[in-house]
VMD Tcl script that draws the C-alpha trace (Angstrom):
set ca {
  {3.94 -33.79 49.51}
  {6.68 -31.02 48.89}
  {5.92 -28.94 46.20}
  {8.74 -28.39 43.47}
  {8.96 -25.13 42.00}
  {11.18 -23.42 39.63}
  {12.14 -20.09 39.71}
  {13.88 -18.07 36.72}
  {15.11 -14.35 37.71}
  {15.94 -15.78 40.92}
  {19.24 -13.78 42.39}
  {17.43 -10.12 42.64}
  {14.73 -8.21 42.81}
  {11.22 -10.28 42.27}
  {12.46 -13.62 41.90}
  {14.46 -13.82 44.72}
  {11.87 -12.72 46.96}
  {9.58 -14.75 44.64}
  {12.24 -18.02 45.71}
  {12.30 -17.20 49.17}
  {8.47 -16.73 49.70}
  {7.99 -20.39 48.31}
  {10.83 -21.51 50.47}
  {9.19 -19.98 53.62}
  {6.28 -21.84 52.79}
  {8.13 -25.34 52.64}
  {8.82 -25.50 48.58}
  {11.68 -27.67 47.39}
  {13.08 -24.17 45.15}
  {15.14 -24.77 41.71}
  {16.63 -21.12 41.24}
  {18.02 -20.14 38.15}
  {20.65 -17.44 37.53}
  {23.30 -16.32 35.58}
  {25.75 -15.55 37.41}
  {27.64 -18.38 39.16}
  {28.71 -16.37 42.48}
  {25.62 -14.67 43.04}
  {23.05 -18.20 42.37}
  {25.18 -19.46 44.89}
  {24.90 -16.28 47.30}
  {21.35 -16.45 46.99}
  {20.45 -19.86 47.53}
  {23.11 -19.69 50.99}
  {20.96 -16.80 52.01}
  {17.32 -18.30 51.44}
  {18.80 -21.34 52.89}
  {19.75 -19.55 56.01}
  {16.70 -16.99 56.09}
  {14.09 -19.38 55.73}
  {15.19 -22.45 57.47}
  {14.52 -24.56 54.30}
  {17.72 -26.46 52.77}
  {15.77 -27.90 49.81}
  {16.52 -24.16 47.85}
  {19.35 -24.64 44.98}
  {20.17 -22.31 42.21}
  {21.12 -23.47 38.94}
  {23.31 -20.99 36.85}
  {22.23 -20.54 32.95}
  {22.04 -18.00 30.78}
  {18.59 -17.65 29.15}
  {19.60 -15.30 26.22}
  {20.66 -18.73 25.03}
  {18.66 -20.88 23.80}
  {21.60 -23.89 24.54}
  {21.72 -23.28 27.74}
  {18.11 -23.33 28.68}
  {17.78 -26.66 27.02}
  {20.95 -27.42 29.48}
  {18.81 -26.26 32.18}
  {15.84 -28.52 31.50}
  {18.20 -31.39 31.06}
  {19.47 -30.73 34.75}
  {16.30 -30.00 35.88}
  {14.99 -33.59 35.02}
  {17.86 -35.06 36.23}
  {16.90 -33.75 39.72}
  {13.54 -34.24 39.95}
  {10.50 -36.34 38.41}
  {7.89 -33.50 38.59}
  {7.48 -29.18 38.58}
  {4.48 -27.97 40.56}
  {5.11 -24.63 39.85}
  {7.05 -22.97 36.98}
  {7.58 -18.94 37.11}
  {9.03 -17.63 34.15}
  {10.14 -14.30 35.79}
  {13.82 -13.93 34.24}
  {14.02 -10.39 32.29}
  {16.06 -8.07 31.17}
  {16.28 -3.77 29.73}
  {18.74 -2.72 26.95}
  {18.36 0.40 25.85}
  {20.39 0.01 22.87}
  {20.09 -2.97 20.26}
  {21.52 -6.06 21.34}
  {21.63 -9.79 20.46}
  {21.63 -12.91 21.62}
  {23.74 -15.82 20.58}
  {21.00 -17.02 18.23}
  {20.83 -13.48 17.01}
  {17.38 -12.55 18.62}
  {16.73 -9.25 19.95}
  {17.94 -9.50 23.19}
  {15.09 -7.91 25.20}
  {12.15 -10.80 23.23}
  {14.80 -13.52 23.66}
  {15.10 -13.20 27.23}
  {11.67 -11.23 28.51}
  {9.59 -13.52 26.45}
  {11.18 -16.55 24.73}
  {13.15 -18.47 26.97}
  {9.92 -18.41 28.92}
  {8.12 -20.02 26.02}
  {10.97 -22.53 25.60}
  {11.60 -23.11 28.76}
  {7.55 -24.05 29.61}
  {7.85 -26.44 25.90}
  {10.98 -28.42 27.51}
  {9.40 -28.67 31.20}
  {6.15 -29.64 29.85}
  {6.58 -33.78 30.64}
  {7.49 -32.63 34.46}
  {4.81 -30.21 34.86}
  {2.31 -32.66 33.10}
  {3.42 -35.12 36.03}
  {2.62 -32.85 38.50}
  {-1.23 -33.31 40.34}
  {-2.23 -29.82 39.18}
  {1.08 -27.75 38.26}
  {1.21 -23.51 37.44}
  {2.58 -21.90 35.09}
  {3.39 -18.20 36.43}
  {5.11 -15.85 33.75}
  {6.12 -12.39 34.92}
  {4.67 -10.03 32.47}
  {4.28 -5.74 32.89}
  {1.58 -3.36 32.80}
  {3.89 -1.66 29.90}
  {2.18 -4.79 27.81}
  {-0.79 -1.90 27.04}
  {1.46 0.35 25.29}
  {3.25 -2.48 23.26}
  {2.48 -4.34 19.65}
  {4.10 -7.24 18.10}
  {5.98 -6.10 15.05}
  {5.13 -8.60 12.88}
  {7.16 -7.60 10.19}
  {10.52 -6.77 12.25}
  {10.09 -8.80 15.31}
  {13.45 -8.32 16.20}
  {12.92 -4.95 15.37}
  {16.21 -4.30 12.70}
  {14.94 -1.11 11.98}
  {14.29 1.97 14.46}
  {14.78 0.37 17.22}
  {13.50 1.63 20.67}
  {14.44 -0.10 24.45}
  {11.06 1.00 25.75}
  {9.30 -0.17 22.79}
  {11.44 -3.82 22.61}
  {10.50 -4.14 26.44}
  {6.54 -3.10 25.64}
  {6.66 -5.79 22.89}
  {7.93 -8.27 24.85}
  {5.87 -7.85 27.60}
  {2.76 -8.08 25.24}
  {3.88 -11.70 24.26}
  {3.97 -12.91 27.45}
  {0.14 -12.08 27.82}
  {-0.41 -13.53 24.42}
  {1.76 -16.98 25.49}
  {-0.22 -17.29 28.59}
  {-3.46 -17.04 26.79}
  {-2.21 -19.47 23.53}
  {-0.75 -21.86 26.44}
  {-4.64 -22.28 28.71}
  {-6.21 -22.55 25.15}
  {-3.67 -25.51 24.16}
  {-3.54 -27.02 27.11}
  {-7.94 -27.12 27.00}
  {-10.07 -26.68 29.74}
  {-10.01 -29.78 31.11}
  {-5.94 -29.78 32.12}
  {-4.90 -29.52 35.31}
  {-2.15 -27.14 34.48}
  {-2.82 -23.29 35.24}
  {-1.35 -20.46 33.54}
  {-0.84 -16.80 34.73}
  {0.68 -13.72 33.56}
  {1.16 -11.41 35.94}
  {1.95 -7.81 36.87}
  {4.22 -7.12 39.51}
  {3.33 -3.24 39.32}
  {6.47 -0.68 39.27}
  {8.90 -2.29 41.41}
  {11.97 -1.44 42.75}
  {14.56 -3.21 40.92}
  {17.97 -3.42 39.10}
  {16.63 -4.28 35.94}
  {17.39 -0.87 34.28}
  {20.87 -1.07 35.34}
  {22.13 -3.83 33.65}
  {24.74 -3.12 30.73}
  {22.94 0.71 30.00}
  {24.58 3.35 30.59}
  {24.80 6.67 32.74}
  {22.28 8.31 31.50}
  {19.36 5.09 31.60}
  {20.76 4.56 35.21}
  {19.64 8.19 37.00}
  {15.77 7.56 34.53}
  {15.54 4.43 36.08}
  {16.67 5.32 39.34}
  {14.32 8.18 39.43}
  {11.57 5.81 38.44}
  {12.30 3.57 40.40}
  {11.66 5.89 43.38}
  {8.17 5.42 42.80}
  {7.85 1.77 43.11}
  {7.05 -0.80 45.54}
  {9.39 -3.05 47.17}
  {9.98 -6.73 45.22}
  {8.97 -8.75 48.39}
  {5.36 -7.04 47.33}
  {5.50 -7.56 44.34}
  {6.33 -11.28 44.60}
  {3.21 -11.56 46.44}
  {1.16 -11.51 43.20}
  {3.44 -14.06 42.15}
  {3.25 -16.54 44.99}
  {-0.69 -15.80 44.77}
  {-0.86 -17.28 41.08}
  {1.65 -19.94 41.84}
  {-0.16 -21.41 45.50}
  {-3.38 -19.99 46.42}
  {-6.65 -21.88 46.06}
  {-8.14 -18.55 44.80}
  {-6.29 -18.51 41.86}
  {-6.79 -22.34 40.86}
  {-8.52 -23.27 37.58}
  {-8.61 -19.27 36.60}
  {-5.65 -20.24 33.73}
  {-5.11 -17.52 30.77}
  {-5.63 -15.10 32.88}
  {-4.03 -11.81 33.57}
  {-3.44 -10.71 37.08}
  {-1.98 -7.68 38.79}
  {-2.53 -7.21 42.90}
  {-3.72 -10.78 43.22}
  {-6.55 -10.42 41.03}
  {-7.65 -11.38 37.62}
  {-7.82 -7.97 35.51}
  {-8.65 -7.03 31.58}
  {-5.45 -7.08 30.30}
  {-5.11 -4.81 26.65}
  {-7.18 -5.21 23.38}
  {-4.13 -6.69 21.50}
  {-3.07 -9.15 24.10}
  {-6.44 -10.67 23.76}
  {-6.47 -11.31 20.20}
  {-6.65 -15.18 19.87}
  {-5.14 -14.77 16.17}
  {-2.14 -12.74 17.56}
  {-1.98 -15.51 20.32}
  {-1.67 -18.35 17.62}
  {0.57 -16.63 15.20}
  {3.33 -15.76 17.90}
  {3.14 -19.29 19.23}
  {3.74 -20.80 15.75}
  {6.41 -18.30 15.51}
  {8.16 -18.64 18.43}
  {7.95 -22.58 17.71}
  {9.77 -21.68 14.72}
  {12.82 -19.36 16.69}
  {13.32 -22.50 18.88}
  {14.09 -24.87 16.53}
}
mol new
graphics top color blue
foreach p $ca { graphics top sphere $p radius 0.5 }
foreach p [lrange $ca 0 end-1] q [lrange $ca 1 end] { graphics top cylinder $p $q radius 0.2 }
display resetview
């Protein structure tokens, strides 16, 4: 049977190689992206690249929290299960922004419409035989710390800092999500580290100045078709199966930081989050 698998993120950088490495491997592919010329750029080119015409991308904007319930509307309408769900969308703002719903922009997008997202799939991915969750998540997760008291962080705001927190939570969701789900479910959850990659993530809406330090950081990284590999390894292999709450980087389970393994933390956020989604 043809897997189903939804990818967020999925016009650049990992998820598109993320899309087109599930595609290769005979995946129906749901794409999602924001902008309406490039989703349908990239699902023409995975189309023609990997000989698979099953590969659509869906455009929606997951800063709001509208439009990804859109999205999972239109998802159901297409199909009756999700085998795989990566949560990979994310974005890098140097300066302050917010969203729609007035959430920090970095949280809403890195973090929560990954949360809401997985809530509003949950009846297709329950359907599935023995579905993945796979949320992209960042080694910067060991320098970050939810600020519990200005989670959308009002007051001395910092990009790297947002991005840190944000990344944190999606270790903390993954972990909250395995424990809910109980030991016995056949759904899997991952967060996992794609490693300093060479993307265009820094690029978007900063300025001069952010786009030479990223560039130059950049230089260092790996290309996204190896970081996707991590990716695909969480969301197919047999090797990862059953490991769920887990951390990964390099296609291996590894300690992720002291905070993001704080049960407590894990809980709280979740009942917070619950409460930003309403």
């Amino acid at each position: 049977m043809q897997r189903v698998c939804v990818v967020t993120g999925a016009t650049s950088g990992i998820g598109r190689e993320t899309a087109r490495i599930l595609a290769a491997r005979g995946a129906a592919v749901i794409g999602v992206g924001r902008d309406a010329g490039k989703c349908a750029a990239a699902a023409k080119e995975i189309r023609g690249s990997t000989g698979n015409p099953t590969v659509s991308i869906l455009v929606a904007d997951l800063s709001s929290q509208a439009a990804i319930r859109d999205l999972a509307r239109q998802i159901a309408a297409r199909v009756d299960r999700v085998d795989v769900l990566v949560n990979n969308a994310g974005t890098f703002t140097f300066r302050r922004a917010e969203t729609c719903d007035g959430l920090e922009m970095q949280f809403a997008v890195n973090y929560l419409s990954g949360f809401l997202l997985t809530r509003l799939l949950q009846p297709l991915v329950r359907a599935s035989s023995g579905a993945r969750v796979v949320t992209t998540s960042s080694g910067s997760h060991f320098s970050g710390r939810i600020r519990w008291d200005d989670m959308m962080l009002h007051r001395r705001y910092n990009g790297l800092s947002a991005y840190n927190q944000s990344k944190l939570a999606t270790v903390l969701f993954t972990r909250e999500l395995a424990r809910r789900l109980g030991a016995r479910s056949s759904i899997s959850t991952y967060a996992v580290d794609p490693g300093l990659v060479k993307t265009e993530i820094g690029l978007k809406g900063n300025g001069p100045l952010v786009h030479l330090a990223w560039k130059i950081r950049a230089r260092r990284g790996i290309r996204p078709e190896q970081a996707a590999a991590s990716l695909v390894f969480c969301a197919l292999d047999p090797g990862a199966e059953g490991r769920s709450g887990l951390y990964w980087k390099d296609c291996a389970a590894r300690p992720p930081s002291r905070a993001a393994r704080c049960d407590q933390d894990a809980r709280r956020l979740w009942e917070l989050s619950e409460e930003l989604c309403r």
